[in-house]
N, C-alpha and C positions, 0 to 999 in steps of 0.2 A: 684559611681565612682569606677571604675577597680584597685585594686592595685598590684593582682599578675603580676608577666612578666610570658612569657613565649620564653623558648629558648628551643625547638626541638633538640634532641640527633640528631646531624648531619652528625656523620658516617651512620647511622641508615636510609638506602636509600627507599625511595618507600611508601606507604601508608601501603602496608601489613605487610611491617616487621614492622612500627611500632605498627599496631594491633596488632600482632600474639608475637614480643618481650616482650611488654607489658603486655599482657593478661599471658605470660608464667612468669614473675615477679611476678603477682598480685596472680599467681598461687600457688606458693609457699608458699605463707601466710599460717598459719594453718586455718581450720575450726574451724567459731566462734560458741561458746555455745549458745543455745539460748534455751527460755521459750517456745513452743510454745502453742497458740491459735486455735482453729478448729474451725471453724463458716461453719456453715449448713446453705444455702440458702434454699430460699424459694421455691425453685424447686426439693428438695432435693438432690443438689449436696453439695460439700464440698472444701473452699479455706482454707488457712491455714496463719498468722500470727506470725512468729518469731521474740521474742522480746528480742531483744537483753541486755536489762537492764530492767528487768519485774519491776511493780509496789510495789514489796513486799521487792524490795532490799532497797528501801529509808526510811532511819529510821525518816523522816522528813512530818506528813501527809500535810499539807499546802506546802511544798517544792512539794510535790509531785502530786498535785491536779493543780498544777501550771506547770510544769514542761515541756518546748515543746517537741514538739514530730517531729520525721523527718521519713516520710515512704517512704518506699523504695520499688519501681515498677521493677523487672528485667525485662531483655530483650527474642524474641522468646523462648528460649530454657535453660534462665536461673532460680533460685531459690535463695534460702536465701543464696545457700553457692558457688555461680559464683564467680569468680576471682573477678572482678570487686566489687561486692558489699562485699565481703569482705576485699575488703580495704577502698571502700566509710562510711563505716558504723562505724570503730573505732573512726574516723576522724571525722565526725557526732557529735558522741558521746561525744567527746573531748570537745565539744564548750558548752564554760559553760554561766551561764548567773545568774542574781541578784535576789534576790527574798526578801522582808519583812515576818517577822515570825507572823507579826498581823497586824492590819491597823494602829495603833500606835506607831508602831516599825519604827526609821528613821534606826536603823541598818540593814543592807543589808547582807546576803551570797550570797555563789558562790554554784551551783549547777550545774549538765549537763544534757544535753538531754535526753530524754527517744528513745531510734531509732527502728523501727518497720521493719522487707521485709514483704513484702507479695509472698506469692507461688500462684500460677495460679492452678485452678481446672487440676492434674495430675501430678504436681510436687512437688519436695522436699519432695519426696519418701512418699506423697500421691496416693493413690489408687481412681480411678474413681468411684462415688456413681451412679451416669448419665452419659448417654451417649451423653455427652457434654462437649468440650476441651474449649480453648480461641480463639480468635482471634482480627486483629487488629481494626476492624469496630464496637467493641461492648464494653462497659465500666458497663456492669450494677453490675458485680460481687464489679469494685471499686467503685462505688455509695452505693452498699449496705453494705461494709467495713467501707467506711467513718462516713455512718451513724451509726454503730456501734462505733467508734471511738469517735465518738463525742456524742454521747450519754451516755457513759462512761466515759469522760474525759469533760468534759464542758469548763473547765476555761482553758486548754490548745490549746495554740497554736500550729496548724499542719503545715508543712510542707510539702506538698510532691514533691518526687524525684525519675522521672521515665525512665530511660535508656534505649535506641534504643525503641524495642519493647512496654516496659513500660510505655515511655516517650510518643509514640503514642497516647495508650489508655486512660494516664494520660492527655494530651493535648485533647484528645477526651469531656472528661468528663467536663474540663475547660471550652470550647467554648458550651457545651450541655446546662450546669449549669449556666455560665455567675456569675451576684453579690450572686447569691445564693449554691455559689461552699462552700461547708464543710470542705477547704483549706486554711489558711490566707494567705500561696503564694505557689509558685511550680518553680521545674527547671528541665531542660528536658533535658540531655545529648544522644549526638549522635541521635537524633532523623530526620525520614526520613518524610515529612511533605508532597512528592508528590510520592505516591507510584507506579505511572505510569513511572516516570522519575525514579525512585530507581531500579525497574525491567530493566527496559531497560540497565540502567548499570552492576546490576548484571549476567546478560548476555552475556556479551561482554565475547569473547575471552580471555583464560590467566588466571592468578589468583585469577578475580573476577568469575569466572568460576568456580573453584575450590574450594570455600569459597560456593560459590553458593551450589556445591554440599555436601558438610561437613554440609551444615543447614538444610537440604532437610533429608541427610541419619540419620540426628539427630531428626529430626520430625515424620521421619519413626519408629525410633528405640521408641519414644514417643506412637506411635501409636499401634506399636507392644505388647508394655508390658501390655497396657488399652483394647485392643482387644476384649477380652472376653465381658467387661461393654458395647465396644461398637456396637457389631453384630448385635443391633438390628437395626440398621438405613443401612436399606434394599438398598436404593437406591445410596450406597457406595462399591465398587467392592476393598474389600480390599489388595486382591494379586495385583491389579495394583496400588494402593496407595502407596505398600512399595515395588513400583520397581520405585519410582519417583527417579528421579537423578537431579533435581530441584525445587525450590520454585514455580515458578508457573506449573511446573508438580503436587506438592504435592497440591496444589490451586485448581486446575482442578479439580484434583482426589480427594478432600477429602475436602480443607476447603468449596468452594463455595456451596458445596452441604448437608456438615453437617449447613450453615448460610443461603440456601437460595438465592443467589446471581445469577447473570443471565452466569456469567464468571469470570475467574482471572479478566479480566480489569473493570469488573463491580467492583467486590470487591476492587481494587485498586482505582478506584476513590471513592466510597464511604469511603474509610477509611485513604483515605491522609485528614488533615485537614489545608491543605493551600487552601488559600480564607473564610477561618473561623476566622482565630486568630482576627478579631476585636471584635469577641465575647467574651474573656477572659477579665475578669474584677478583676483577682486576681494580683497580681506582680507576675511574670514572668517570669526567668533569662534562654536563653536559649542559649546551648554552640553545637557549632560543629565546625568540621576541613571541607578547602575548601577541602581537599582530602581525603572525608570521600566517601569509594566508594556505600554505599548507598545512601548516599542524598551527594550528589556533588554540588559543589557551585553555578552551573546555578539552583539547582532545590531550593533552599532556599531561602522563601522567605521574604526577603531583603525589598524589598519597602513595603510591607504589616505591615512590624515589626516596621519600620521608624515612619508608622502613628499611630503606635498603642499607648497610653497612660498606658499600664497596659505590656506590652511584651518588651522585651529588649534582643537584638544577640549582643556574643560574635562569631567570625569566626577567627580561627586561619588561618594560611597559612598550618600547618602540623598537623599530628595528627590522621589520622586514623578513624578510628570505635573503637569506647571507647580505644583509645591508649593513645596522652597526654602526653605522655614518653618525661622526659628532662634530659639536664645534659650528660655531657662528659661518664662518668660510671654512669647511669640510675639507681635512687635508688628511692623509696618510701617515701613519696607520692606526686603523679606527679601532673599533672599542676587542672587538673580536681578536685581532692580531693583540693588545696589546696585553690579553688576557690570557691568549696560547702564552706568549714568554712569560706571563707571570707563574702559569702552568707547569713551565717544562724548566722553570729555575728552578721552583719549590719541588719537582721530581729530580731533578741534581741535588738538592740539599738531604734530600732523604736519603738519596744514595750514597752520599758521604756519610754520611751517621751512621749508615750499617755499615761502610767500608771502612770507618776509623780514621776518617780525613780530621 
């Protein structure tokens, strides 16, 4: 059951300013400290795991062999320290939960989350080992994450939380993996589920235009600094890659051909997972604005979610692309943060009930 409200900063007109205001509030946060993690695939590239509260700060070994965990997926062009997750991520954190010191003990403490981001092979001022980036059709880096995770952490519960881009490949991996997902559950913010319909909007005339070209010359600038690692994939003309001035210009010119894919709208339909989600067999909480101008509220899919027994939409009326800004004078933390904790309390409370707390 829902218990956040949510009331939309109502000066606050259009979809973009609530993005663009928002993401400039969440901006201002400092840069969180983090542990980090290097894992080498088995292709010999390399992603990275920043952890936000490492294993070694808990003076508690059972507290901590227990202790859930919430990972955190950024979006196209984000990392561990994006506006956005650094405010999702304290908030996380926050949420505490009950633990026994022995199987004999009816006494209980209060402990918190352990919160994870993960970086995409190239960011979070990683250096390319292969010459091979991310993209939205492919999940095998967070499969092989997960299983590291959970082969190191047994007894804990995972969560993961994967935002626009993230939320994608996280939602990818859900419907791939079905009862045998390495997740006890997941939640997918701003996420664009039919990427033919998503392109099409981000197209239009005007400021999704202009958004358009901001994610394009930032994918460029991605591509620019890895250059060197990535020259050898011949069949990519990289002075026309970084004169792209749109996402499916950077698609054309660089993703379809570093993946394979026959065209942008090939890799866009392969990589929307609507018509999938009756495959997720994890809980599933997934939040977007009807005026989220990548997935827009015709392209959500609505009756697919209705029948699904493991997936559940929240759709505000406002909101944005990861915006969620409320409140006359718009203060931290907004409707999204305040709905993960109510999220990841009520997945502590279930987990008590099966465990007999």
């Amino acid at each position: 059951q829902l218990h956040e409200k949510y009331w939309p900063t109502f000066w606050c007109f259009g979809t973009h300013a609530q993005t663009a205001l928002a993401n400039a509030i969440r901006g201002a946060l400092p840069n969180l400290k983090y542990q980090r993690e290097v894992i080498l695939m088995p292709d010999g590239g390399q992603v990275s795991l920043d952890w936000y509260d490492a294993p070694r700060l808990s003076p508690d070994r059972f507290s901590d062999s227990h202790r859930p965990i919430a990972l955190f997926m950024p979006g196209l062009t984000g990392d561990s320290n994006t506006e956005y997750i650094k405010s999702l991520i304290p908030n996380a954190h926050a949420v505490g939960y009950r633990y026994k010191r022995s199987e004999h003990c009816k006494f209980t403490k209060v402990n918190f989350h352990r919160v994870v981001a993960f970086n995409n092979r190239g960011r979070g001022g990683m250096k390319l080992l292969t010459p091979r980036l991310y993209c939205a059709a492919n999940c095998d880096d967070v499969r092989y994450v997960l299983e590291r995770i959970k082969t190191k952490h047994p007894k804990a519960q995972i969560v993961a939380i994967g935002v626009s881009l993230g939320g994608i490949v996280l939602c990818r991996y859900l419907t791939e993996t079905g009862d045998k997902a390495l997740v006890d559950a997941a939640m997918l913010i701003s996420v664009a589920y039919d990427l033919v319909a998503g392109s099409e909007s981000m197209s239009r005339n005007g400021l999704n235009k202009a958004l358009n070209n901001h994610l394009a010359r930032s994918l460029c600038t991605i591509v620019a600094d890895q250059k060197e690692v990535l020259q050898p994939l011949k069949e990519i003309d990289y002075d026309e890659v970084l004169k792209s001035s749109t996402l499916r210009d950077f698609d054309e010119r660089f993703t379809i051909k570093m993946w394979g894919f026959e065209s942008s709208d090939h890799y866009y339909r392969e990589a929307s997972n609507k018509g999938k989600l009756n495959l997720i067999k994890r809980p599933t909480l997934c939040v977007s604005a009807a005026d989220d101008m990548f997935a827009p509220l015709y392209s959500l899919p609505i009756e697919e979610i209705e029948k699904s027994s493991h997936v559940g939409l929240v759709v505000t009326q406002k909101g944005g692309h990861i915006g969620f800004m409320e409140g006359f004078l718009p203060t931290l933390p907004f409707f999204s943060e305040r709905l993960l904790k109510q999220y990841l309390s009520a997945l502590i409370k279930l987990d008590d009930i099966k465990n007999n707390f």
